[in-house]
N, C-alpha and C positions, 0 to 999 in steps of 0.2 A: 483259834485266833480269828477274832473279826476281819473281814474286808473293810477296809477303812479306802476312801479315795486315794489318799497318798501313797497307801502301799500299794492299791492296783496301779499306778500309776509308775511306780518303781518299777515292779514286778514286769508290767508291759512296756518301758525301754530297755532292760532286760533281755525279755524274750526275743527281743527284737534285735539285740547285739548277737543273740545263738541265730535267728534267722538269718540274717547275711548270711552265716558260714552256712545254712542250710539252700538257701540260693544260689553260692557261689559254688557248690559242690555239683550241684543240680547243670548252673551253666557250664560248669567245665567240665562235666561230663558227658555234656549233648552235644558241645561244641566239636567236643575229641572224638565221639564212639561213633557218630554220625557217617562222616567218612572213613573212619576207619572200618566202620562195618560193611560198607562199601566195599573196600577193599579184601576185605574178606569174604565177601559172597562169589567175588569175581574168583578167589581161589579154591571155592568148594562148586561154582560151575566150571572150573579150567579143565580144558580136554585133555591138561597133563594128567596122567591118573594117580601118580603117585603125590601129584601136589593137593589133587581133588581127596583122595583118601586122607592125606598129614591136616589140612584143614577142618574136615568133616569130624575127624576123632577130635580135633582140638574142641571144635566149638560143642561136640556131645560134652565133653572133658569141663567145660567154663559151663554148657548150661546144668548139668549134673550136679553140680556141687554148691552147696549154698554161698550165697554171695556172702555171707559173716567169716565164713570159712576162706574165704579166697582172698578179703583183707587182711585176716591174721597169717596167711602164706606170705603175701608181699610184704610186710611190714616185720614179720619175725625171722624167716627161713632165707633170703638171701645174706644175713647178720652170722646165725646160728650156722649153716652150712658150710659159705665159703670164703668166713668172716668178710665179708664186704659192708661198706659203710650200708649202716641204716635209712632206709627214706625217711622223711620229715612222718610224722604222723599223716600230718592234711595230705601232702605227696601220695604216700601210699592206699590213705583212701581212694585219692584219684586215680592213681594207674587202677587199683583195680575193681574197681567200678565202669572206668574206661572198658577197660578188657572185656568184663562182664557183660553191660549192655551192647559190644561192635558186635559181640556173636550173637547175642539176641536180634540185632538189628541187621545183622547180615542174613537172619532165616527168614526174615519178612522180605527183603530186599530180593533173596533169593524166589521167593514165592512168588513175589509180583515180575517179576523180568520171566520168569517158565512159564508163568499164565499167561503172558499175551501170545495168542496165537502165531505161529509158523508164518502162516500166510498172508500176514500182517509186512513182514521181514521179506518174504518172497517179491510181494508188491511194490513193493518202495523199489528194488531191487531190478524190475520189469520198467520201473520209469525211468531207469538209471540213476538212482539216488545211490551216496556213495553210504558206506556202514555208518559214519559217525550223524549224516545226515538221516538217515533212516531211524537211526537210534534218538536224537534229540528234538527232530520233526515228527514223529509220527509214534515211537514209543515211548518217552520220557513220561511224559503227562497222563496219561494211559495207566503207567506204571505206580506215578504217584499218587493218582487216584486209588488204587487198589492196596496201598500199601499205608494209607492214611487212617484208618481205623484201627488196625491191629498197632501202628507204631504209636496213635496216640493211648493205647493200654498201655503199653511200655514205659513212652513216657508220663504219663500221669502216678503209675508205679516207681517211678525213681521219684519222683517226690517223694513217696511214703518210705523208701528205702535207705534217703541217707540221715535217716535214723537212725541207719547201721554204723555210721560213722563213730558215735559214743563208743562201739568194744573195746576201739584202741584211746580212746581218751580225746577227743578231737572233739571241740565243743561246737555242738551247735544244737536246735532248739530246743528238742527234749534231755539232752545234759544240763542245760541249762535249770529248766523246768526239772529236772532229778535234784539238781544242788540243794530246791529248796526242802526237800522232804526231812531233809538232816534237821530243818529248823519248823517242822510239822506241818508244815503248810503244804498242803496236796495238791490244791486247786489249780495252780499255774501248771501242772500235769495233765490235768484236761482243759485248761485252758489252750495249749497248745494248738487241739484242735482246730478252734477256731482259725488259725494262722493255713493250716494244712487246707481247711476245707475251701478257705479265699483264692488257694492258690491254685488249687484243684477246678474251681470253679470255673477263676479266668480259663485255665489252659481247655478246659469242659466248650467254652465260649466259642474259644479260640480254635479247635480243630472241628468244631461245628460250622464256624463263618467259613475256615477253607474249605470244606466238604460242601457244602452248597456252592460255593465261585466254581468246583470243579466237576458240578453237577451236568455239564451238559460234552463232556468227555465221556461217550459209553463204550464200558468196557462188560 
């Protein structure tokens, strides 16, 4: 079937009603995993051992397993197990996408808070700086420096991931772009693309600009 204007033009308000749900899965998952991963590095470095251990197996447990696999758990298995009400589709992609990337995001966070130096901590300490001041004076920024390349991999990979959203039917840009294959038309499949790569781009932009403003914190 020919590209006619009007049909590209269809086809790309479209794609465009699946990309919302591709953005908004994107924001509420950065939005939520962000500190929650936080949260969870504080409990795989807790000097409780037993909380340090239940954490550490958790987050091998989430990154181990594939992220397709870990929506069809949230969204089938709390139903099927111990009949509890179902989450929404869109719901269950988000919890566990959420889940998925706070552990991811808690191993980075963890990475960057054990590489600033001891002595760094000791000093502040020598001046009389109290812990919370020590931590958001003198390591915060430090920390976010070093944890800024590896979390912008991450997140530029959650773009391409919630593609994963489609296994359970949850529409957003490449379901959309699927629906039309039924009516032979392929091209809005890799037109898709294009959308991924715009967004890619910005984000590409955007943790470049902050990575130079925070050029002159060396760690």
């Amino acid at each position: 079937m020919a590209i006619t204007w009007s049909s590209f033009l269809k086809v790309t308000l479209r794609l465009l009603e699946g990309f919302e749900n591709t953005c908004l899965i994107f924001a509420l998952t950065l939005v939520l995993a962000l500190p929650l991963g936080l949260v969870i590095s504080f409990g795989s470095m807790s000097k409780f051992k037993p909380l340090a251990y239940l954490t550490k197996v958790f987050v091998w447990i989430i990154r181990g397993v594939p992220l397709m696999l870990q929506v069809f758990v949230v969204f089938y298995v709390p139903r099927l197990l111990w009949d509890l009400p179902a989450f929404s589709r869109f719901n269950a992609v988000i919890v566990a996408f959420v889940i998925n990337y706070a552990c991811y995001f808690s191993e980075i966070y963890r990475g960057g808070i054990e590489g600033i130096p001891r002595g760094q901590y000791e000093a502040g300490e020598v001046l009389g700086m109290t812990k919370s001041q020590i931590f958001f004076k003198v390591i915060l920024m430090q920390v976010v420096k070093r944890i800024i390349p590896p979390m912008s991999n991450e997140i530029i990979t959650l773009v391409k991931d919630t593609a994963l959203a489609r296994v359970i039917m949850v529409v957003e840009i490449l379901k959309v772009a699927e629906e039309y294959t039924a009516h032979a038309l392929i091209w809005p499949m890799f037109y898709t693309a294009v959308f991924y790569l715009a967004f890619v781009g910005i984000l590409t932009l955007l943790f470049g600009f902050i990575e130079k403003k925070l050029d002159y914190y060396k760690v």
